[in-house]
BALOBA-1460 file (C-alpha; in Angstrom, 3 decimals):
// residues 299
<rec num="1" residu="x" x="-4.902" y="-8.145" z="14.873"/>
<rec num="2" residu="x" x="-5.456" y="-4.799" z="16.998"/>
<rec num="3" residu="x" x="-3.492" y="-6.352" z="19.906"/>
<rec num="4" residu="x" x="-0.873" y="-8.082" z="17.548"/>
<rec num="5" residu="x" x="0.014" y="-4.620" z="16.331"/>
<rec num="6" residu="x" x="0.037" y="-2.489" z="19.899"/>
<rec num="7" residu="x" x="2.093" y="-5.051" z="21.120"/>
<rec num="8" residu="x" x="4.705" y="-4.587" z="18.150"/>
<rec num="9" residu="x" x="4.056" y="-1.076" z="17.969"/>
<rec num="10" residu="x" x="5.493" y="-1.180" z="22.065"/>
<rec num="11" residu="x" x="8.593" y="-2.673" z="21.142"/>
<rec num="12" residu="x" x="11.587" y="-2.170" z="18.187"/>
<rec num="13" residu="x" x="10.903" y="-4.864" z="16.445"/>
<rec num="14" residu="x" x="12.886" y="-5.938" z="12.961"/>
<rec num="15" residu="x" x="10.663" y="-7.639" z="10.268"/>
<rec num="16" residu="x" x="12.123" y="-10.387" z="7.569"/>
<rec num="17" residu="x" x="9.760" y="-10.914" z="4.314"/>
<rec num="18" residu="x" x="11.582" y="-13.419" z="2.247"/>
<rec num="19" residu="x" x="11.134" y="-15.924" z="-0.668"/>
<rec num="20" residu="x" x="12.481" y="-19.050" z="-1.948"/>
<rec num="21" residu="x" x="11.948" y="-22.287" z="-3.731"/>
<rec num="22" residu="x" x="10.098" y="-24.543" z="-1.985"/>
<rec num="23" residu="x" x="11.941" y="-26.943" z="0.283"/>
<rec num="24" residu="x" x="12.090" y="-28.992" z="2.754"/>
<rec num="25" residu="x" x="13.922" y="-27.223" z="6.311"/>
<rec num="26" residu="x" x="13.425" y="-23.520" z="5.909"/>
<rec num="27" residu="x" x="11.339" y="-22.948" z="8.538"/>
<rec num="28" residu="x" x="13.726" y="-24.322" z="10.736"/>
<rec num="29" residu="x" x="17.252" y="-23.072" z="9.310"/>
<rec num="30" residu="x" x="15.961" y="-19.516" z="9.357"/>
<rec num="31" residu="x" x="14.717" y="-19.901" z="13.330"/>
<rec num="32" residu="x" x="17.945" y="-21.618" z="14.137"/>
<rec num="33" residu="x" x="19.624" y="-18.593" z="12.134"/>
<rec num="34" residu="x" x="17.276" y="-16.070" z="14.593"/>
<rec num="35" residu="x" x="17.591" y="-17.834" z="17.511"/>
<rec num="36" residu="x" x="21.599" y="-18.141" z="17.303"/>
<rec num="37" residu="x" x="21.471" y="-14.236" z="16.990"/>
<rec num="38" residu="x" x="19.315" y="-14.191" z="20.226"/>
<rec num="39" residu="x" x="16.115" y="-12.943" z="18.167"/>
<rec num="40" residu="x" x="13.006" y="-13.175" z="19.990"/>
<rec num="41" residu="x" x="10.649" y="-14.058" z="17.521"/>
<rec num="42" residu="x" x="7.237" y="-12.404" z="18.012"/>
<rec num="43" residu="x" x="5.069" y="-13.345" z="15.023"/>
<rec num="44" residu="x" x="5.841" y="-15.923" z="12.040"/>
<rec num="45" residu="x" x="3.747" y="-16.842" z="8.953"/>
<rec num="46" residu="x" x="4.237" y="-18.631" z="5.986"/>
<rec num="47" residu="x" x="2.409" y="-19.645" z="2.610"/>
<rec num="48" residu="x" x="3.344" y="-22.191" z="-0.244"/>
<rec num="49" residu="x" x="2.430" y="-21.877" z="-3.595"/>
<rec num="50" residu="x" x="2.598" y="-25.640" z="-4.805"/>
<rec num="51" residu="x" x="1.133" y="-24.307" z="-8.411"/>
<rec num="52" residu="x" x="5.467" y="-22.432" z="-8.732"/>
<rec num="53" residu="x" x="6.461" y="-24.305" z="-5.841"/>
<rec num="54" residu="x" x="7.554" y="-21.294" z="-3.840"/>
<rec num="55" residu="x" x="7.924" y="-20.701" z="-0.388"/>
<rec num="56" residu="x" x="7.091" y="-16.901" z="1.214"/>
<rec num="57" residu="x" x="7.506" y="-16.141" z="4.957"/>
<rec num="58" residu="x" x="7.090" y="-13.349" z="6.963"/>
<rec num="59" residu="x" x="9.004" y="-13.118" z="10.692"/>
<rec num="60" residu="x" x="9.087" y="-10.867" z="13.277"/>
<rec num="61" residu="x" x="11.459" y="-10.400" z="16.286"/>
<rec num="62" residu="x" x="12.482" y="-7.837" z="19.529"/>
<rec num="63" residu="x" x="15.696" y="-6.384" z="18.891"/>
<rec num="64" residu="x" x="16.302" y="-5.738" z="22.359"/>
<rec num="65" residu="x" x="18.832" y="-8.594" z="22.418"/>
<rec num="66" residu="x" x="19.383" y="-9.506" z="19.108"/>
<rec num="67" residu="x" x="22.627" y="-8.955" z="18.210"/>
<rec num="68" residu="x" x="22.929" y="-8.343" z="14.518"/>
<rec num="69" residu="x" x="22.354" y="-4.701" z="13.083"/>
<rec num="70" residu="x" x="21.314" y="-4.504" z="9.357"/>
<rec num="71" residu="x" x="24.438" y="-4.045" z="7.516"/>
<rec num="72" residu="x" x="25.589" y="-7.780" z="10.038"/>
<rec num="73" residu="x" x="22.432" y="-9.326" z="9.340"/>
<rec num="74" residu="x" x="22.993" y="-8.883" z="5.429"/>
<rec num="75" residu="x" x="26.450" y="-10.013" z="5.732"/>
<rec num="76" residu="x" x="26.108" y="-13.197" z="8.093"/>
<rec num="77" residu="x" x="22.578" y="-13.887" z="6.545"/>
<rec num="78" residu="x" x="24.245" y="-14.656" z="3.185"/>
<rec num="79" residu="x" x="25.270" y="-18.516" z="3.705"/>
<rec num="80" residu="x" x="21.781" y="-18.759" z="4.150"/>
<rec num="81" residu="x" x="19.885" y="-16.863" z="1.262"/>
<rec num="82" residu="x" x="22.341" y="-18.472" z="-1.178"/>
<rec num="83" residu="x" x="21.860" y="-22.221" z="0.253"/>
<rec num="84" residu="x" x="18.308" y="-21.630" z="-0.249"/>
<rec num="85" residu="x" x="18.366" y="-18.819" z="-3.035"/>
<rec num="86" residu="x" x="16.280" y="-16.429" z="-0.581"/>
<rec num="87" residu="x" x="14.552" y="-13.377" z="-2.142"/>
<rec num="88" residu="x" x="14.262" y="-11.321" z="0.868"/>
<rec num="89" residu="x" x="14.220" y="-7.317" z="2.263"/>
<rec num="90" residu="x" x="14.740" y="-6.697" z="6.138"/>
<rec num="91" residu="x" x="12.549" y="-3.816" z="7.680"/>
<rec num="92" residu="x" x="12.227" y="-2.538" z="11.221"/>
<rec num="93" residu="x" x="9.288" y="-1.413" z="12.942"/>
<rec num="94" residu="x" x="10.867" y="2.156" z="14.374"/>
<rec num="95" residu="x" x="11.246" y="3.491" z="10.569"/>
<rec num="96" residu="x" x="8.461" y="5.999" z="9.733"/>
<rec num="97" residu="x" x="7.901" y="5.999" z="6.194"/>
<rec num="98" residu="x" x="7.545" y="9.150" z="4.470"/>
<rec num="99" residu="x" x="4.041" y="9.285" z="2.621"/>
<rec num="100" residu="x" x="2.146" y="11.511" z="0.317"/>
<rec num="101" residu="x" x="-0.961" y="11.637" z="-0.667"/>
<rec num="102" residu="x" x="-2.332" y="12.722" z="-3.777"/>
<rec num="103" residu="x" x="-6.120" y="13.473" z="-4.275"/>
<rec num="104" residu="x" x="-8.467" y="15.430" z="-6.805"/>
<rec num="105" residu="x" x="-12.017" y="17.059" z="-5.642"/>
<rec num="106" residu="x" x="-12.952" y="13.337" z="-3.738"/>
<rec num="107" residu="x" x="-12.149" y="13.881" z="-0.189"/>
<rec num="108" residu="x" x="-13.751" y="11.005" z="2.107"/>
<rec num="109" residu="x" x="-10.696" y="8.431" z="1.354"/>
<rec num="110" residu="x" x="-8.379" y="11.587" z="2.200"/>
<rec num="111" residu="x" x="-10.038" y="12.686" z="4.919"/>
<rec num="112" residu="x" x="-10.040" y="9.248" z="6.836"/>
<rec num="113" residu="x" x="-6.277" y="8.763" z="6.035"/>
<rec num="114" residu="x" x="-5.573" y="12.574" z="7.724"/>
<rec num="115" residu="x" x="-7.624" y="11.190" z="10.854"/>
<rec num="116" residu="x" x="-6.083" y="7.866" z="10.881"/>
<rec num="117" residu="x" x="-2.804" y="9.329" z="11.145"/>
<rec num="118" residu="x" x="-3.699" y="12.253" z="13.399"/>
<rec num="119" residu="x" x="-5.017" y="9.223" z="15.313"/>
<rec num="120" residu="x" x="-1.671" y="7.185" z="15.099"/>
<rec num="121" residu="x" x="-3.213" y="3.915" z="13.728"/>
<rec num="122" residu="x" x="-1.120" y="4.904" z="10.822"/>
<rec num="123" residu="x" x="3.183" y="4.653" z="11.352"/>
<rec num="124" residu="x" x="4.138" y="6.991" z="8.770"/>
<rec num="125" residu="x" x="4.853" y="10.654" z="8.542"/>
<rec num="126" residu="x" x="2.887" y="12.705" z="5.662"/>
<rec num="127" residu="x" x="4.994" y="15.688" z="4.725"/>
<rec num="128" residu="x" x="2.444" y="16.449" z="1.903"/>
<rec num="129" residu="x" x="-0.796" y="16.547" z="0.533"/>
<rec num="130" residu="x" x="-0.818" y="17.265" z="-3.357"/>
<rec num="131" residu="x" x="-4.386" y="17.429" z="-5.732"/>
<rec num="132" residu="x" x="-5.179" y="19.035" z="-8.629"/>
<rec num="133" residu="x" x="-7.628" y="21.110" z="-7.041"/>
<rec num="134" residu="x" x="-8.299" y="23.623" z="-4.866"/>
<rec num="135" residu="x" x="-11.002" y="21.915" z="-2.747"/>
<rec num="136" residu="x" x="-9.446" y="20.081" z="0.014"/>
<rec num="137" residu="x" x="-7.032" y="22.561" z="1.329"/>
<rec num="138" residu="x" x="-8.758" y="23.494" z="4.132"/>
<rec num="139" residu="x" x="-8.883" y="19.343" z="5.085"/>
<rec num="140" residu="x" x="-5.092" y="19.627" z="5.114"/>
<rec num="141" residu="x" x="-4.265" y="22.511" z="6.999"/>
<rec num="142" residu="x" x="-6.831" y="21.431" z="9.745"/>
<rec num="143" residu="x" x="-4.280" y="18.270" z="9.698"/>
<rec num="144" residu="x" x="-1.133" y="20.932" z="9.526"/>
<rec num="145" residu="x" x="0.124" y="19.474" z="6.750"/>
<rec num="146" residu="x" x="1.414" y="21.174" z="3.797"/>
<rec num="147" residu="x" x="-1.113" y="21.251" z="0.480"/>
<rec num="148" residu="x" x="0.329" y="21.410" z="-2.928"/>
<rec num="149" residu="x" x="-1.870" y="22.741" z="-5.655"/>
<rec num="150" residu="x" x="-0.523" y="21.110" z="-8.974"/>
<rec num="151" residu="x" x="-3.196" y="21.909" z="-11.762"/>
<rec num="152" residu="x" x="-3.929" y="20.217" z="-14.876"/>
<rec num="153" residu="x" x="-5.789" y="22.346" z="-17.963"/>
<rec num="154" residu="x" x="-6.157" y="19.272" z="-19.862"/>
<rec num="155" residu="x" x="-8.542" y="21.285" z="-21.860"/>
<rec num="156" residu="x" x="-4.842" y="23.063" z="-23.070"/>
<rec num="157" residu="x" x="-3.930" y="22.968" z="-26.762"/>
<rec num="158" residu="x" x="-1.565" y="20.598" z="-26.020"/>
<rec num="159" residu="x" x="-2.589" y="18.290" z="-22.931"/>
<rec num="160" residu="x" x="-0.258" y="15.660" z="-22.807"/>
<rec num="161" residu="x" x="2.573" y="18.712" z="-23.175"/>
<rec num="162" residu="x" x="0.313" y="19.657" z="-19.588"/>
<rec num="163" residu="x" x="0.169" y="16.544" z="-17.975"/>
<rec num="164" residu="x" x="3.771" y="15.891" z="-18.155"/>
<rec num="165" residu="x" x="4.795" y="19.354" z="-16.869"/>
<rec num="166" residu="x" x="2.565" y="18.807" z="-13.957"/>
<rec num="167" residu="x" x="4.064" y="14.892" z="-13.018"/>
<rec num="168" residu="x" x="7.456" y="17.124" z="-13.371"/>
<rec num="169" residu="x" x="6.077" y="19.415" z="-10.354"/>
<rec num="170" residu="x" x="4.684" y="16.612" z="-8.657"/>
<rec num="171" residu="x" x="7.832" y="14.365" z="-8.742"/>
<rec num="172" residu="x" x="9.986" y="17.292" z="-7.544"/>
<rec num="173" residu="x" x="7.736" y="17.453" z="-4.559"/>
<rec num="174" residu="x" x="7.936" y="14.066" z="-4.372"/>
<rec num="175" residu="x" x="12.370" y="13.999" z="-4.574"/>
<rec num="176" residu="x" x="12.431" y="16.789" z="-2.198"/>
<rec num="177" residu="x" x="10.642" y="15.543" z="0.606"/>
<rec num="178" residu="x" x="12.369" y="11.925" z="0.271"/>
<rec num="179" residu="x" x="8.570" y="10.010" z="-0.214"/>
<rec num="180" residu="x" x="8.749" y="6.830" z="0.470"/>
<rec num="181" residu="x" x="4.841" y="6.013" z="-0.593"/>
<rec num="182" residu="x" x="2.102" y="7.457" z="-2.616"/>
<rec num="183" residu="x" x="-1.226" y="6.655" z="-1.741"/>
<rec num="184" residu="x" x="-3.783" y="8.065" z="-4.335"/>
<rec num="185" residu="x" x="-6.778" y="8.494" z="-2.721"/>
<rec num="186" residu="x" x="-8.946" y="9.017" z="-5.813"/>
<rec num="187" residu="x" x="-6.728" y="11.049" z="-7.328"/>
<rec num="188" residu="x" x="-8.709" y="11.065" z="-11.116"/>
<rec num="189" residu="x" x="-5.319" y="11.346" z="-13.050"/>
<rec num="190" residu="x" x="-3.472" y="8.653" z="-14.734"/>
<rec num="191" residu="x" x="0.337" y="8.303" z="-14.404"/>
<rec num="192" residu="x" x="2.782" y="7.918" z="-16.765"/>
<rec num="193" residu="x" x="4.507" y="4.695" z="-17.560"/>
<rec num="194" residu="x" x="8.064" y="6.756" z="-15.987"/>
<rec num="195" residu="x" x="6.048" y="8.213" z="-13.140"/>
<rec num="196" residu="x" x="4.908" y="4.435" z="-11.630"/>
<rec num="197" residu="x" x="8.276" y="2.818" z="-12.478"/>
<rec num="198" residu="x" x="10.084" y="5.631" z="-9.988"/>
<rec num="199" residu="x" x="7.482" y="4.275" z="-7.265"/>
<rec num="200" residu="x" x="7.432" y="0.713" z="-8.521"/>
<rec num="201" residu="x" x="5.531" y="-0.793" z="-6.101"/>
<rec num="202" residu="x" x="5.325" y="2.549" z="-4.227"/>
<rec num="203" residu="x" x="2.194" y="3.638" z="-5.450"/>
<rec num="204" residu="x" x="-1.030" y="2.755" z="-3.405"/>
<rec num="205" residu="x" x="-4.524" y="3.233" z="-5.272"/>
<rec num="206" residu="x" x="-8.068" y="2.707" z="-4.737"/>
<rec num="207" residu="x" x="-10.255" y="1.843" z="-7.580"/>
<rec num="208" residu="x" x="-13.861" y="2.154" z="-6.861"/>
<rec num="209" residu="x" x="-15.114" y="-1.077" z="-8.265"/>
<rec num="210" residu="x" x="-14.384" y="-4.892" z="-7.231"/>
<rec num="211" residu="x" x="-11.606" y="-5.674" z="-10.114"/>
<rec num="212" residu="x" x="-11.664" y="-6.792" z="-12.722"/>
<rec num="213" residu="x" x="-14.901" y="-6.470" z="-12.724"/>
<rec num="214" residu="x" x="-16.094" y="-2.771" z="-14.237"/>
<rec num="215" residu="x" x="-12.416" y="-1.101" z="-14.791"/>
<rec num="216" residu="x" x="-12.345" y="2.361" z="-15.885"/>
<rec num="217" residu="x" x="-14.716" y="5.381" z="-15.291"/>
<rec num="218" residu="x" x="-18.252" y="4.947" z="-14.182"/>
<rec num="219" residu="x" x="-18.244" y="1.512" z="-12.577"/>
<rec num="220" residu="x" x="-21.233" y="2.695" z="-9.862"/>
<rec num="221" residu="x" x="-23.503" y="3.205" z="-13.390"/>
<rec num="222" residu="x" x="-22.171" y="0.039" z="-14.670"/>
<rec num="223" residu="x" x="-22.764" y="-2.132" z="-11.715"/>
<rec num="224" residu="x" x="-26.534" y="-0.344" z="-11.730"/>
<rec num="225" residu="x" x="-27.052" y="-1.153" z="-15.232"/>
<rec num="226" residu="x" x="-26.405" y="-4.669" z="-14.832"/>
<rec num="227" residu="x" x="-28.588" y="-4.589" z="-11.667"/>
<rec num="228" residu="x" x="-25.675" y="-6.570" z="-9.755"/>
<rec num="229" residu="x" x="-26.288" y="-7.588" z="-6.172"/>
<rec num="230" residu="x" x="-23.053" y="-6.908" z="-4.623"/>
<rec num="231" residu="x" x="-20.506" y="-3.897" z="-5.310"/>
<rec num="232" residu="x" x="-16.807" y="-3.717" z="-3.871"/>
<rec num="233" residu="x" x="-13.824" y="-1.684" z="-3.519"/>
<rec num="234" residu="x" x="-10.325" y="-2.844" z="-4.507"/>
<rec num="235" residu="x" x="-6.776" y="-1.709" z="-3.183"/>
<rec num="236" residu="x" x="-3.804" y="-1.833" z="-5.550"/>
<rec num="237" residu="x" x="0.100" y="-1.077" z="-6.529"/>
<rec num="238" residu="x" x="-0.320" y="0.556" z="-9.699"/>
<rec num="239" residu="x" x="1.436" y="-0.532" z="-12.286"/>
<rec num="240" residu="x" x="2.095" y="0.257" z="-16.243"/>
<rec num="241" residu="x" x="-1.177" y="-1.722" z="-16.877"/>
<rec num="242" residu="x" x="-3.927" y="0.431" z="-15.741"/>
<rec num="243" residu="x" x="-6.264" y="-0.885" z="-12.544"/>
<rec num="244" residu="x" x="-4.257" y="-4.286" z="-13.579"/>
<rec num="245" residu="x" x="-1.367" y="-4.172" z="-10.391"/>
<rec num="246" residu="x" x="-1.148" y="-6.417" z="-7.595"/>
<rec num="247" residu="x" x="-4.389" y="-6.530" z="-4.771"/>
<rec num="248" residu="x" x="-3.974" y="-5.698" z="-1.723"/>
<rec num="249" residu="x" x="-6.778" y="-6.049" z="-0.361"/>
<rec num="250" residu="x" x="-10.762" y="-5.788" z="-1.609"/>
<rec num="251" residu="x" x="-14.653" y="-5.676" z="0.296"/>
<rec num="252" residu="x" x="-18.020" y="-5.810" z="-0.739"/>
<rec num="253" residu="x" x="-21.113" y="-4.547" z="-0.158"/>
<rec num="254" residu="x" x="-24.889" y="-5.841" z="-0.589"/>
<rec num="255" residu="x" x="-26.950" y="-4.173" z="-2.411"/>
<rec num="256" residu="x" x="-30.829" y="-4.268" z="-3.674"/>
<rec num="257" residu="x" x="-33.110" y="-3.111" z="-6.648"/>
<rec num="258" residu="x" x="-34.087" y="-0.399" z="-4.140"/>
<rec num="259" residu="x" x="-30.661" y="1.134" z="-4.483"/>
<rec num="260" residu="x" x="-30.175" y="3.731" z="-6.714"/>
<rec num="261" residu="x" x="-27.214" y="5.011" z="-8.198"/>
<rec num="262" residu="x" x="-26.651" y="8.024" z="-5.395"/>
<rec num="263" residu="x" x="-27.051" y="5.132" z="-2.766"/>
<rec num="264" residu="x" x="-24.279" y="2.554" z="-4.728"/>
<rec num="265" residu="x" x="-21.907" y="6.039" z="-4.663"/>
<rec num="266" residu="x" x="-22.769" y="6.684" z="-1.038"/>
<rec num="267" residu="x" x="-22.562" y="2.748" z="-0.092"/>
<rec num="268" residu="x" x="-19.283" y="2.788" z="-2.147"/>
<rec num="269" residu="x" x="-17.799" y="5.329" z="-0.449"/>
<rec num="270" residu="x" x="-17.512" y="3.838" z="3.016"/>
<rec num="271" residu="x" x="-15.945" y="1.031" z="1.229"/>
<rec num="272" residu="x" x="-13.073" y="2.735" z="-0.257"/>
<rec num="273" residu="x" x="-12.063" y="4.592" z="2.703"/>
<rec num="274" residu="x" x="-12.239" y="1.181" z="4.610"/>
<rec num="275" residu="x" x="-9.838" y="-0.861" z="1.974"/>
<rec num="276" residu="x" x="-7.664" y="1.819" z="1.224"/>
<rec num="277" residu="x" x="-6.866" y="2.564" z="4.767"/>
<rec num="278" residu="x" x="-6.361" y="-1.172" z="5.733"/>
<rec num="279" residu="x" x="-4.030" y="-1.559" z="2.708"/>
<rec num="280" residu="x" x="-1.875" y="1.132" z="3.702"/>
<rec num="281" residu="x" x="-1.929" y="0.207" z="6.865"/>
<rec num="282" residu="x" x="-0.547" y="-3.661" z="5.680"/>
<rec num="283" residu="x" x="2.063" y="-2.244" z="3.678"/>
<rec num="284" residu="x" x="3.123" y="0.419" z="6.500"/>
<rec num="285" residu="x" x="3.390" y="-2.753" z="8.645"/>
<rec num="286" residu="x" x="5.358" y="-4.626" z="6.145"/>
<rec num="287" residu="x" x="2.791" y="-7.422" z="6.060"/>
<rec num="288" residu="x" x="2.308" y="-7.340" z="1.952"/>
<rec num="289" residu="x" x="4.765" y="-10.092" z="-0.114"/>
<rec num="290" residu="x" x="4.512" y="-8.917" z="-3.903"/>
<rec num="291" residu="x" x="5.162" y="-12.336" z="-6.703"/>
<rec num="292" residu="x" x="3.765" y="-12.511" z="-9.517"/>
<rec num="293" residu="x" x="1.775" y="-9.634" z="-9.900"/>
<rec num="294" residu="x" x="-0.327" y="-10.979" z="-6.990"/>
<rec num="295" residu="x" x="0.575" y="-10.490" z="-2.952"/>
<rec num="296" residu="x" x="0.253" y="-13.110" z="-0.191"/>
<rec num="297" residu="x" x="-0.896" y="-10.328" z="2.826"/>
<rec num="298" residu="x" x="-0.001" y="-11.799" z="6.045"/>
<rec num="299" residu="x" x="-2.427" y="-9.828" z="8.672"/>
């Protein structure tokens, strides 16, 4: 994979993620559509789902020759998405998405994003850092990026009255610095129903337990209590449902009777940072294809 993406990353590269009944030809009519637009086509994948008989494809291509730009493509693309009633979006590789990342006291998933993107393994910009504590400040102006304190009292007479006032700060941040993704890297809050559907399928989170196996808070004690053998890490979209969104991408860990709880939250740990940064890193590089609340990931 490392050498698929520095060659991409050395190149402007457009990137197709499409859709469509299953069929016989597609493979073929959507090359022959590439290749009569002198696309170079780099990398192509594809997956059928014969249980809803739907197709889903993912190409690449140089655009050093290719002779369509996106408002073209869309327009001489048509014959062809309604012929085979394509679902598709059209991305290119030398747009930086816009990022921010929210976090509460927690900072190993943050931390490893900062360095992966200080590092460039990560194509994005991140404007922002926002968390409802105080904590991890100094982790984001070593990164020289800006950190947004937006607080939370929900020990106020009215908390919900609190919580909303503080998405209101948070989305205004969000507006103002045109975000494009929001990775919560164990941010502890949940979001409102209004909050996700503005980042529908914007919204990156790592839950710290193999789902759907032990949702909620506590899943280290849970998995201890049962005396389970293996413990994981799972990358979502959040959606309305909570911990219930689309996977991106999961791990696991062995563990023993030896283990105590401190060792499952140390063990865990290096697990999130690990899943969360390869998810991000899968939808940064427009390799994630969301259907039915479940993604075909095409790494």
């Amino acid at each position: 994979m490392k050498s698929e993406t520095t060659a991409s990353n050395s190149r402007q590269t457009a990137i197709l993620l499409m859709s469509c009944p299953d069929q016989k030809g597609i493979v073929a009519k959507v090359s022959e559509f590439l290749y009569r637009h002198n696309a170079n086509i780099l990398h192509a994948d594809q997956h059928q789902d014969a249980e809803l008989k739907l197709f889903l494809m993912r190409v690449e291509w140089d655009l050093t020759q290719f002779s369509l730009d996106a408002r073209s493509f869309a327009e001489n693309f048509k014959p062809l998405t309604d012929e085979l009633q394509i679902q598709w979006k059209l991305e290119f590789s030398s747009t930086r998405p816009r990022v921010a990342i929210l976090a509460s006291r927690h900072d190993h998933c943050l931390s490893d994003l900062l360095y992966r993107h200080r590092s460039g393994d990560l194509n994005c910009d991140i404007p922002l850092v926002i968390s409802n504590h105080p904590e991890n400040r100094p982790l984001a102006d070593f990164h020289e990026i800006a950190y947004h304190e937006v607080q939370i009292n929900l020990k106020a007479e009215n908390p919900e009255t609190e919580k909303k006032a503080a998405e209101a700060k948070i989305l205004e941040l969000l507006r103002s610095s045109q975000i494009d993704l929001v990775i919560l890297a164990r941010y502890m809050q949940i979001l409102s129903p209004e909050f996700v559907k503005e980042y529908h399928h914007r919204i990156i989170n790592i839950h710290h337990s193999f789902l759907p196996a032990f949702l909620g808070a506590k899943p280290y004690h849970r998995a201890y209590e049962r005396g389970v053998k293996l413990i994981g890490a799972t990358s979502h979209y959040v959606t309305e449902d909570l911990d219930d969104g689309p996977i991106i991408e999961q791990d696991v860990i062995r563990i023993s009777h030896r283990d105590s709880v401190p060792d499952l939250v140390k063990k865990g740990k290096d697990l999130e940072r690990l899943v969360l940064s390869r998810a991000v890193q899968w939808h940064l590089e427009h390799r994630v294809l969301i259907y039915q609340n479940r993604t075909v990931v095409f790494n």
